[in-house]
C-alpha positions as CSV (number, residue, x, y, z in Angstrom):
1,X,8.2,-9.3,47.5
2,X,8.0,-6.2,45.5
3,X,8.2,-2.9,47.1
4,X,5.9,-0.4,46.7
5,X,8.0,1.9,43.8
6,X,8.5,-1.4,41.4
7,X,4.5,-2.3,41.7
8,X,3.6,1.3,40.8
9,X,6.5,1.1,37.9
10,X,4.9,-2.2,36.4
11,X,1.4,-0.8,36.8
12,X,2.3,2.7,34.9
13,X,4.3,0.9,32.4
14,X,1.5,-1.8,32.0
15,X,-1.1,1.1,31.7
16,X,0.9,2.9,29.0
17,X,1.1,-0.2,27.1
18,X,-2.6,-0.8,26.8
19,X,-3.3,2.7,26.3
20,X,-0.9,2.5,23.2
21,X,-2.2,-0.6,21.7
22,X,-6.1,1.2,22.1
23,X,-5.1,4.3,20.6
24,X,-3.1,2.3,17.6
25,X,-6.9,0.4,16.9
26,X,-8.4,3.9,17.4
27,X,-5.8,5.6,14.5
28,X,-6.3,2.2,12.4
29,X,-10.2,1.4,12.4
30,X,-11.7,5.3,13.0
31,X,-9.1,8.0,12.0
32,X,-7.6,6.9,8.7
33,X,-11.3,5.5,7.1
34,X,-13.1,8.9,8.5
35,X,-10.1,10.5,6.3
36,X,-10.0,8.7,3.8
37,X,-14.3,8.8,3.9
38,X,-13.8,12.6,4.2
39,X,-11.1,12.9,1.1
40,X,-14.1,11.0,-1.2
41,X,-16.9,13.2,-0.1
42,X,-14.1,16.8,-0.6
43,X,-13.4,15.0,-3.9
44,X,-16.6,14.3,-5.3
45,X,-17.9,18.4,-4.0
46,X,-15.1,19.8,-5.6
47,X,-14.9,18.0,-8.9
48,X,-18.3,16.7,-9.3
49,X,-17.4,13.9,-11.2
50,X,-17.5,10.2,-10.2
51,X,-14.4,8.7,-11.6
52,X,-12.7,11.3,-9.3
53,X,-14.5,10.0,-6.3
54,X,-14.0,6.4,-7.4
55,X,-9.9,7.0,-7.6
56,X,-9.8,8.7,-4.3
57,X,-11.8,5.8,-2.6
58,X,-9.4,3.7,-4.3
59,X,-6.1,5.6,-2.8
60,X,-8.2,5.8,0.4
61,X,-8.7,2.4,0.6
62,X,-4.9,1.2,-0.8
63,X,-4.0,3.8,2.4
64,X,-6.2,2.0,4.9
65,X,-4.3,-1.3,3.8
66,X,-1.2,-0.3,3.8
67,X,-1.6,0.9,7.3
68,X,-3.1,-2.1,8.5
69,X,-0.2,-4.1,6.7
70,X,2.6,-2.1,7.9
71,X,4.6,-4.6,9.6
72,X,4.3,-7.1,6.6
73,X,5.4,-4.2,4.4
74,X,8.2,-3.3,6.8
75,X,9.5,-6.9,6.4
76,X,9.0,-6.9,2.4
77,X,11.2,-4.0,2.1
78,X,13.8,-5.5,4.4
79,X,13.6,-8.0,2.3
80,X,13.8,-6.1,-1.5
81,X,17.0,-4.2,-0.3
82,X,20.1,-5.6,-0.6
83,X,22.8,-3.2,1.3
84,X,26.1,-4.2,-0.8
85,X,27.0,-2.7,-4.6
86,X,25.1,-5.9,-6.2
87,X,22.1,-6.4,-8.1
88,X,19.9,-7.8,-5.3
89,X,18.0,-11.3,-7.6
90,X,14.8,-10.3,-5.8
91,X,14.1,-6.9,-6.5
92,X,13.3,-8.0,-10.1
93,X,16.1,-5.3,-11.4
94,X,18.3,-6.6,-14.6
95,X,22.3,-6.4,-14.8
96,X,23.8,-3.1,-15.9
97,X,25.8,-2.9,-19.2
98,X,28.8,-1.1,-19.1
99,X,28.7,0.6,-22.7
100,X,26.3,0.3,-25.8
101,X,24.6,-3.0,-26.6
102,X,26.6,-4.6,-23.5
103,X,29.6,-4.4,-24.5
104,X,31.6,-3.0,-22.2
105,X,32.9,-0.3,-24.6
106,X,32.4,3.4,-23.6
């Protein structure tokens, strides 16, 4: 039977883990589009000029996603880094030469 301390405990910590996850949706679905919304309208006053207002809706938008994707992304990074001296094969990178035209000479 739990005392009265540990059911309080579970019910704070429970309470602060919903109210995380529900202000995470609130920053994720309302903040960053009324931003990025915001940055488009600022964009377009400022500049007058469409293509402007088309870019930054662009880089608002590519924001938006990459917050929404942020634990994919976290992963693919993991992933692209290789932590010793090599040439990780996934990160697309070529081989170093060591002197003109690859041959080794200095």
């Amino acid at each position: 039977m739990h005392t009265l301390p540990q059911t309080l405990a579970t019910g704070w910590i429970e309470t602060g883990t919903n109210l995380g996850t529900e202000f995470k949706t609130f920053l994720l679905y309302i903040v960053i589009p009324i931003i990025a919304l915001i940055g488009v309208i600022l964009t377009w006053w400022k500049t007058h000029s469409t293509p402007a207002a088309i870019v930054a809706l662009i880089m608002g938008c590519a924001v938006w996603w990459g917050a929404l994707h942020m634990d994919m992304l976290r992963d693919k990074t993991g992933d692209d880094i290789n932590r010793s001296n090599t040439v990780s094969t996934t990160s697309g990178a070529g081989t170093a030469n060591s002197g003109p035209l690859g041959t080794g000479a200095r």
